[in-house]
C-alpha positions as CSV (number, residue, x, y, z in Angstrom):
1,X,56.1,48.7,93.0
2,X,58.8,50.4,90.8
3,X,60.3,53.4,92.1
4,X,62.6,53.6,88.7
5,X,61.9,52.7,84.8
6,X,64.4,51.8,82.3
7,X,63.9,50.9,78.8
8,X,65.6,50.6,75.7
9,X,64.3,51.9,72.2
10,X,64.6,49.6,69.6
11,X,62.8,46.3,69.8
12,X,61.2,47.5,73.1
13,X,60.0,50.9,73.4
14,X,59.5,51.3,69.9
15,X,57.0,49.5,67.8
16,X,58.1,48.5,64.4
17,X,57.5,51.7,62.9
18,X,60.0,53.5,65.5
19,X,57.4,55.0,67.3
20,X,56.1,55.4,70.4
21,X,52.5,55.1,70.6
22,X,49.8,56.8,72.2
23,X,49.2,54.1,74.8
24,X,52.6,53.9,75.7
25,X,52.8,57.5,76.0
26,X,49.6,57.5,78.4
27,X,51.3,54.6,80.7
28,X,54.3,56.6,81.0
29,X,52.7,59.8,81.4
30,X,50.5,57.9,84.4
31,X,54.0,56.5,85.9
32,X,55.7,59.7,86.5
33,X,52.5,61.2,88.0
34,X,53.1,58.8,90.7
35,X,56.4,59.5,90.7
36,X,58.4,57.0,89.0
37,X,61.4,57.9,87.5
38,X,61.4,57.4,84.0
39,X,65.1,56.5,82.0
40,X,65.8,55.6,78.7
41,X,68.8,53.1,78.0
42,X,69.8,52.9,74.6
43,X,72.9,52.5,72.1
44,X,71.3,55.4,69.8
45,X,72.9,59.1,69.9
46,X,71.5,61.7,72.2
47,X,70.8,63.7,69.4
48,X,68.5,61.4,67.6
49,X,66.9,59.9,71.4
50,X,65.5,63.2,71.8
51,X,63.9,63.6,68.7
52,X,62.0,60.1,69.3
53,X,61.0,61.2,72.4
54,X,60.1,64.7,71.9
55,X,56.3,64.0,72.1
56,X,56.5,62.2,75.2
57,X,56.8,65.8,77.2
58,X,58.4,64.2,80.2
59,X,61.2,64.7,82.7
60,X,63.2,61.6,81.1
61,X,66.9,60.8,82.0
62,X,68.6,59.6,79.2
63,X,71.8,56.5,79.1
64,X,72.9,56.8,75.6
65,X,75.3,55.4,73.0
66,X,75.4,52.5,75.4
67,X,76.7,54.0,78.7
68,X,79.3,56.5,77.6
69,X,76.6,59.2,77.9
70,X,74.2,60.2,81.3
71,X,72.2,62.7,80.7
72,X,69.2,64.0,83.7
73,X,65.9,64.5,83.2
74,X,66.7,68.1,82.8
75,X,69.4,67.4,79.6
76,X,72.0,67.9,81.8
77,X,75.0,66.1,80.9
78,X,76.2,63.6,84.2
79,X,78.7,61.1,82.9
80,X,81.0,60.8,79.7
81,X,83.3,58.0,78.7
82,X,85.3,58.3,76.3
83,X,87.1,55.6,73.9
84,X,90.8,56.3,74.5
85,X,92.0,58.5,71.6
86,X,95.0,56.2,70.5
87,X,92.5,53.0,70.5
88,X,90.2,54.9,67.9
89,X,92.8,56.0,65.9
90,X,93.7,52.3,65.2
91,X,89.8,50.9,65.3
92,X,89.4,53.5,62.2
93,X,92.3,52.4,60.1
94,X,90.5,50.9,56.8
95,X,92.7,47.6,57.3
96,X,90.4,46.4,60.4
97,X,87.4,48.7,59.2
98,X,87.4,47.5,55.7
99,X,84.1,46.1,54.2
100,X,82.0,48.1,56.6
101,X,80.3,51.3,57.5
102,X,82.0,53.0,60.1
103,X,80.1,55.3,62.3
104,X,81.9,57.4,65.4
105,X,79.8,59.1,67.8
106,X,80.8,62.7,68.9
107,X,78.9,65.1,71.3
108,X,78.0,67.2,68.4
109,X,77.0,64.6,65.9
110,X,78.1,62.1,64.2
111,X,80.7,60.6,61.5
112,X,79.9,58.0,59.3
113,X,81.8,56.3,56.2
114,X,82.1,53.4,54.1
115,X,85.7,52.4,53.6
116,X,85.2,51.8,49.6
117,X,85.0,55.5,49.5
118,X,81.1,56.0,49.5
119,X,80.1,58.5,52.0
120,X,76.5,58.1,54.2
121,X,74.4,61.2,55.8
122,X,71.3,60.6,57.3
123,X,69.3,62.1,55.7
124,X,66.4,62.0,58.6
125,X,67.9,63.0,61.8
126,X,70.4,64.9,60.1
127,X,72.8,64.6,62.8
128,X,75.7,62.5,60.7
129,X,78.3,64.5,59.3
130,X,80.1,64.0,55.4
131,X,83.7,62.6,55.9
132,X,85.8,60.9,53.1
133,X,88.2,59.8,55.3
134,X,88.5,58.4,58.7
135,X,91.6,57.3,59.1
136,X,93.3,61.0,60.0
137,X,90.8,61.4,62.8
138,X,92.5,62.3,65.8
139,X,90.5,60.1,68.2
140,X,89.2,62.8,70.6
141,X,85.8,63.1,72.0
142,X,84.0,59.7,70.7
143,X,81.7,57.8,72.9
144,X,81.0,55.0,70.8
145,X,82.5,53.6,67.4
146,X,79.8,51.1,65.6
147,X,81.2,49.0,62.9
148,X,77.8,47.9,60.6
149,X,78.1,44.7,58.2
150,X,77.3,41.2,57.9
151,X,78.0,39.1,61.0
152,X,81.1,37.1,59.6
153,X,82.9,40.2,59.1
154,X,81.9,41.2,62.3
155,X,83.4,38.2,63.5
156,X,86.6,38.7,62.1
157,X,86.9,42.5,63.0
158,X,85.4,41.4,67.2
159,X,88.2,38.6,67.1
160,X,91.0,41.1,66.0
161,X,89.7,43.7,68.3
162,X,89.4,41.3,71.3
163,X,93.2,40.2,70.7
164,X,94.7,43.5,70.2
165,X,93.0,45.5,73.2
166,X,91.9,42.9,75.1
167,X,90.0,44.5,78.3
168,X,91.0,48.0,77.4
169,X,87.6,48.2,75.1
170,X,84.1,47.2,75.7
171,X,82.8,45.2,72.9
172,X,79.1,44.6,72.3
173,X,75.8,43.9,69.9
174,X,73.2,46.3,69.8
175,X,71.8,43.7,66.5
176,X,73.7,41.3,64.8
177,X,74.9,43.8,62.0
178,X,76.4,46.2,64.8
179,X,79.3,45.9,66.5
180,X,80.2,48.7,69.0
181,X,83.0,49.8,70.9
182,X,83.5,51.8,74.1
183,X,85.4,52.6,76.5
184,X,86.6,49.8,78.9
185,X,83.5,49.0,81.6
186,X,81.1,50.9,79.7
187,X,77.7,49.7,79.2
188,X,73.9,50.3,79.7
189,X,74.4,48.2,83.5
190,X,77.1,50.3,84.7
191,X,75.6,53.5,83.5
192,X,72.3,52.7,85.1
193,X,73.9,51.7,88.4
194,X,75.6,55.4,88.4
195,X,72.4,57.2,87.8
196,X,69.8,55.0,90.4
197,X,72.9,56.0,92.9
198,X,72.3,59.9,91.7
199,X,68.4,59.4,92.1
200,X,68.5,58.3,95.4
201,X,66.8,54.7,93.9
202,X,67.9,51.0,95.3
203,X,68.2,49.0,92.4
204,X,66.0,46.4,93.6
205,X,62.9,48.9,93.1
206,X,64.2,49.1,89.3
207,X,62.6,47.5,86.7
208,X,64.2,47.8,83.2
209,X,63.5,46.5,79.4
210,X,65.6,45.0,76.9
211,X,65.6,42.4,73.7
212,X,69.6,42.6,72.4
213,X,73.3,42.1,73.5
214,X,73.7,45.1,75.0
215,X,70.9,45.1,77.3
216,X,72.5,42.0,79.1
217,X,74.2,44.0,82.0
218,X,71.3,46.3,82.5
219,X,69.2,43.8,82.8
220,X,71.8,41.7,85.5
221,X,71.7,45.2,87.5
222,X,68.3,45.6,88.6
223,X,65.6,43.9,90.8
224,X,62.7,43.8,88.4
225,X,64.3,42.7,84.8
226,X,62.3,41.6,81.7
227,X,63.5,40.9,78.2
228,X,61.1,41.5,75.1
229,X,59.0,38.4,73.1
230,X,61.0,39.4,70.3
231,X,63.8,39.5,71.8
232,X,67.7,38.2,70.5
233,X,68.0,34.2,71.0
234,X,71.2,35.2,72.4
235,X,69.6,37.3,75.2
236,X,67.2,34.8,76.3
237,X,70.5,31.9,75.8
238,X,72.3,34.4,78.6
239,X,69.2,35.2,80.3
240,X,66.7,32.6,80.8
241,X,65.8,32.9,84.0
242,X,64.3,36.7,83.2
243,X,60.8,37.2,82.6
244,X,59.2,37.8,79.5
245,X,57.7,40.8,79.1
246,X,55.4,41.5,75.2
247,X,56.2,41.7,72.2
248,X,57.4,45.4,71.5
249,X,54.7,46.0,68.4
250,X,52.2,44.8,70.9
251,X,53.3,47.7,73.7
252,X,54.6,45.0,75.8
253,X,56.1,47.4,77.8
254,X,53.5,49.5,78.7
255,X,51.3,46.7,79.2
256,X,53.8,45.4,82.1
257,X,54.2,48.8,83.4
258,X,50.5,49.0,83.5
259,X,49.0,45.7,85.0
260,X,52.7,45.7,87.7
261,X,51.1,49.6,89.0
262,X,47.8,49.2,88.3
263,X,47.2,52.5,86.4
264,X,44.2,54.3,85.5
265,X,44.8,54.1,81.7
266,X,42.4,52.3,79.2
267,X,44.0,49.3,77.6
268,X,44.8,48.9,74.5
């Protein structure tokens, strides 16, 4: 029934301790033995994607930090979008960024600062790097920027973003205390439409898997959408005429992936 897979991690994939678990692992596993291709659509980094997924030991394709990065099943790198280099140099001035953590996404890693002068590392995927400052960054190479705070300052920074650059940035919510930028017509839709083109797969013999804001164009591009039990309110506002698919600490994924192919796989 589904020629093509896509899922996002968080509040989908994942169950609530970030992991995937063994019967989801054994429903994928079963998929691409038939011969489903299997993507994962996410607004997470590639570097910290492939650590989740590490134990899955499957040709996966990978849509990351929302649509600016394709990667194949074989890690090759297929698309890049960049945020133009002037726009981040203004999106990381601490007038507009003030009052939140600023992360910017870079093929190598990651930056990542609070504005008051406090400087975050993560400390588990190791992948963010130390930086005082932001505001001297020279804009080149960042697929994503991701503003984190409460929403009303979210707002305020969306509102002043939207005015200034109008359609020459993508805007979206991964959760309510993430606002991310890209590049102008970059998102997890657009990206998936590019790589189903590559793999030879008609959209209509998609299915795909989402629960926030930025799964709203992914799901809109493909025949067999489903948005999570726990998904946003906002999602299912935009989206109500997409099925509901489980909760995602109940596998609701794999459980729709298993009764739509009928798989060979004990239930849970």
């Amino acid at each position: 029934m589904y020629a093509a897979i896509a899922s996002d991690l968080d509040g989908t994939l994942l169950d609530a301790g970030e992991t995937i678990t063994p019967f989801t692992t054994a429903v994928l596993r079963a998929a691409a033995e038939r011969g489903v291709h299997l993507i994962i659509a996410t607004g997470r980094h590639v570097l910290d994607v492939r650590r989740l997924i590490a134990g899955l030991e499957l040709p996966v394709s990978l849509i990351t930090s929302n649509g600016a990065r394709v990667h194949g099943s074989d890690g090759a790198l297929l698309y890049a979008d960049d945020v133009p280099a002037a726009h981040v140099r203004e999106l990381v001035q601490p007038e507009l960024a003030r009052g939140t953590r600023l992360s910017l996404y870079l093929d190598d890693g990651g930056l990542c600062c609070l504005h008051s002068g406090y400087v975050h590392r993560d400390a588990e995927t190791g992948f963010s790097e130390l930086c005082d400052d932001l505001s001297q960054h020279p804009g080149h190479g960042v697929a994503k920027l991701m503003y984190t705070a409460p929403p009303a300052r979210l707002a305020e920074i969306e509102a002043v973003v939207r005015q200034r650059f109008g359609a020459e940035l993508a805007l979206t919510y991964s959760r309510p205390d993430y606002l991310e930028v890209m590049a102008p017509g970059v998102n997890k839709g657009s990206a998936l439409t590019r790589l189903l083109a590559r793999l030879s797969v008609e959209p209509e013999r998609c299915a795909a898997f989402g629960d926030g804001l930025n799964d709203v164009e992914m799901l809109q591009s493909v025949g067999h959408p489903f948005r999570m039990a726990n998904a946003s309110p906002r999602l299912t506002a935009l989206l109500p005429e997409v099925a509901q698919a489980g909760h995602h600490d109940e596998a609701g994924v794999a459980h729709q992936i298993h009764r739509a192919l009928g798989l060979d796989v004990p239930e849970e």
